[in-house]
N, C-alpha and C positions, 0 to 999 in steps of 0.2 A: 504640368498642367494637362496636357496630352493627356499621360497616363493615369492620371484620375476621372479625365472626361470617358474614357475608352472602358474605366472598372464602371461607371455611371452608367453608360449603353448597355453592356453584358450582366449588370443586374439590376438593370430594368426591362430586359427582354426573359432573364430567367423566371423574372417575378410575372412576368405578364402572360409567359406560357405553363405557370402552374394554373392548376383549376384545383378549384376544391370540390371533393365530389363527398356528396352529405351521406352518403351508405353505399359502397363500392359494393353491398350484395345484394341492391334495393333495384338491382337490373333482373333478378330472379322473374321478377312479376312486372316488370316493366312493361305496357302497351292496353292493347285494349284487346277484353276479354267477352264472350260471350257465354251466359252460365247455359250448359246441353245435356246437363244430369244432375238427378241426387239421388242418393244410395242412402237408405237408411239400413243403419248396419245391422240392428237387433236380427230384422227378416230380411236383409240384402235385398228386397224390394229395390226397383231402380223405378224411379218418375222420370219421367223426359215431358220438357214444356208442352204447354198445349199449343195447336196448330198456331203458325203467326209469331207465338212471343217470343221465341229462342232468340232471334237478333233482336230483340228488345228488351232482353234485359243482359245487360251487361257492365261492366266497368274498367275503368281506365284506371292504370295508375300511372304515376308519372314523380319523379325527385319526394317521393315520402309523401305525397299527397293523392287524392283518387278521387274521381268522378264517377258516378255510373245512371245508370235507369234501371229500374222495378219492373217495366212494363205496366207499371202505374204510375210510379214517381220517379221525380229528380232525383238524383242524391248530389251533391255538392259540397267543397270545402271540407270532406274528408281527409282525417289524416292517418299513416298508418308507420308501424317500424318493424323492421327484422330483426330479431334477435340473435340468430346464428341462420344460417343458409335454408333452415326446414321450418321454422320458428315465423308465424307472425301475428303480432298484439294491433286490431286494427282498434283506432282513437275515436275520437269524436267524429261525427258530421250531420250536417245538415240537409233538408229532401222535404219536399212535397208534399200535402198532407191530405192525401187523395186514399178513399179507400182501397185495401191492397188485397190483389189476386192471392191464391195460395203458391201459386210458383212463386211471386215476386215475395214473400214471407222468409220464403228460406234461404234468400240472398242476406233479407234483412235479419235474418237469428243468425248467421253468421257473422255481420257485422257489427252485431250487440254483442257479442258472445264474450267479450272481455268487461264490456259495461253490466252485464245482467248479473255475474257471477258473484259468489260471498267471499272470497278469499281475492287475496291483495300481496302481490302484482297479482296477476290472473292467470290462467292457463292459457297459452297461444295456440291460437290452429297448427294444426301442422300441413307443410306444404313438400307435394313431390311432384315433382315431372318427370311424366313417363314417356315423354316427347316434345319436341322442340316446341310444338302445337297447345299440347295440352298443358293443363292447372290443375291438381286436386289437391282439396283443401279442405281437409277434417277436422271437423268442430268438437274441440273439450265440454264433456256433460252434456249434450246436445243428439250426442249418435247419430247423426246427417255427413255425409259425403260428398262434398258438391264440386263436378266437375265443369270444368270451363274450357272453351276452343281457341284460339288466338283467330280474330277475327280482323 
């Protein structure tokens, strides 16, 4: 009896100290981001927000889900995936329905960019870090470059 009580403790502590974690690469982009650039790539043109909005528009992501601001709108109950480490197809979400700045636009064409597209699955942004700091996230069909801060 002991010895069944004592396998009962030992895997019910092994089971209670597993977690499950929903995309072990989805810590890539993990935290909260502030967009401080875009780079259109045809003319390498760099835009940097206008005075004010840089810490207001940003987003958070967090377990396969993200939040941010436009520095117009909401955005909320986004969802997003990784497909391999540099790979990412962002989902559905919903925001605000406030007219938008042209800085806050290009957050929002990157966040369409799997929704807008004619082919299926879609092309994914691709994602590098060039620093513990930084996000750059290049948009398929789009030609935009948008860098972000870890704020």
């Amino acid at each position: 009896m002991l010895k069944y009580l004592l396998y009962t403790i030992l895997l019910a502590s092994l089971i209670s100290s597993c977690r499950r974690d929903n995309d072990p690469g989805s810590t890539i982009l993990e935290g909260r981001w502030k967009m401080v650039a875009v780079k259109e790539n045809a003319t390498q043109q760099i835009y940097l927000p206008p005075n004010g909005q840089a810490a207001k528009t940003w987003l958070k992501f967090e377990s396969l889900k993200f939040t941010g601001h436009t520095g117009s709108n909401a955005i909320f109950n986004g969802s997003f995936k990784l497909t391999n480490s540099t790979d990412v197809v962002f989902g559905i979400f919903n925001m605000t329905d406030v007219t938008e700045q042209d800085w806050g636009r290009y957050m929002l064409q990157m966040l369409g960019s799997c929704l807008i597209q004619s082919v299926m699955p879609c092309k994914p942004c691709k994602i590098t870090r060039p620093s513990e700091n930084l996000l750059v996230i290049d948009l398929p069909g789009m030609h935009y470059t948008i860098t972000f801060e870890r704020f």
